[in-house]
N, C-alpha and C positions, 0 to 999 in steps of 0.2 A: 404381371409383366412376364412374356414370356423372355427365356433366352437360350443360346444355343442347346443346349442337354436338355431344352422341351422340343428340339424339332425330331420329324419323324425319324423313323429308323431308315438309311436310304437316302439320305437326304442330301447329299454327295453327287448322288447319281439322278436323285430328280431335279436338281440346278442343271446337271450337264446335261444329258437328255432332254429336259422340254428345251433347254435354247438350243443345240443342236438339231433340233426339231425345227425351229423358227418360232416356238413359241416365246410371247410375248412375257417382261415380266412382271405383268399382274399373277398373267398363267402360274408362272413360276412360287410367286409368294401364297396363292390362294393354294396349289397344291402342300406349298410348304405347312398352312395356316398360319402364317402369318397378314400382319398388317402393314401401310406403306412404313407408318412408324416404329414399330416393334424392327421390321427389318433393317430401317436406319440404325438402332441403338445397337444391335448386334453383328451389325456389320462394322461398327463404330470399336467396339467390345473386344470384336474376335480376330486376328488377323486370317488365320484356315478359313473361316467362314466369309470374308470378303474377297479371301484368292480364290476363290471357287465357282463364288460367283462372280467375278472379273474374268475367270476363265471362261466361262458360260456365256457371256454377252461377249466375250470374243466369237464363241464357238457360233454365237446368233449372225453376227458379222459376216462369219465366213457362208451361214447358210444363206443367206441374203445374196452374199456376192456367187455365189454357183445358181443359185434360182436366177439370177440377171442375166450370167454367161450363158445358160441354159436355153434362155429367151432367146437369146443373141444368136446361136448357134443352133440352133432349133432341138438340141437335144432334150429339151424339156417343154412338154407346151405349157402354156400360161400369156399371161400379160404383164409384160415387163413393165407399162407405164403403171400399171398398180404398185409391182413390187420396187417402182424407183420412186414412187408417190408414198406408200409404206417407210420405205427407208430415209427419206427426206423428213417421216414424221416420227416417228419412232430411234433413229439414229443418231440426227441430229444434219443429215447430208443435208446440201446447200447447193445452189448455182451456182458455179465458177464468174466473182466479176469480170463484166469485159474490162478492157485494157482499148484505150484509144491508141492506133497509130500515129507516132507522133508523126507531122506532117501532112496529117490523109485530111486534119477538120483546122478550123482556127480553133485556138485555144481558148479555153473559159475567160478568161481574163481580156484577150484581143477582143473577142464577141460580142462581150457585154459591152465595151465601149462604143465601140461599129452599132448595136442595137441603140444605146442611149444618144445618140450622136443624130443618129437617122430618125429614133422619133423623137427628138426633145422637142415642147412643148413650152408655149411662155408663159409670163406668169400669170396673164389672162387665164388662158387655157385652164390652169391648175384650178382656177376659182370656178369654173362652171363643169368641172368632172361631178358626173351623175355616177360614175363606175363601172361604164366602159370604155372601154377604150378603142378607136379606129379607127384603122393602118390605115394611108394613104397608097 
């Protein structure tokens, strides 16, 4: 099992640098020679060795967000929906839920009853449903 005093010499600067890079961190732990679990126990182990790399996935952060702006402002070419599709996967980013205007819809609750109201069915009806169902 490896642990901290088997990684490379360097090893400080190759966390900071490939995620400063935007490299990924498999990148980071293949370069280290590490494994995904070897680097759990030693991040777990070390405190230096988990601030370094919490530093590093910050530093990843920031290069993500300048590669975006960069797009945005054309001072860097590329493809922003990759690097917002990357980061959505890799970061953890998400879609903003919408938020209904209160007032703009009826609410879930009014709806469904307005829905069950308008197509309620008798009890006939219920015994000959084959499993579709159609609106009048």
């Amino acid at each position: 099992m490896k642990s901290k005093k088997d990684l490379p010499k360097g090893w400080k600067d190759i966390i900071l640098c490939t995620f400063r890079e935007g490299g990924s961190k498999e990148k980071v732990l293949s370069d280290l020679g590490l494994t995904a679990y070897q680097h759990g126990v030693i991040a777990g182990d070390d405190e230096e060795y988990k601030e370094i790399f919490d530093r590093g996935w910050l530093l990843k952060k920031a290069h993500v967000h300048d590669v975006l702006l960069g797009n945005a402002n054309g001072t860097i070419k590329g493809n922003a929906a990759s690097a917002i599709f990357m980061a959505k996967n890799t970061l953890g980013w998400g879609d903003m839920p919408v938020k209904k205007e209160e007032g703009s819809v009826i609410t879930d609750e009014i709806e469904g009853e307005v829905i069950k109201n308008k197509y309620k069915r008798s009890k006939n009806d219920e015994k000959k449903d084959v499993g579709v169902n159609v609106i009048n």
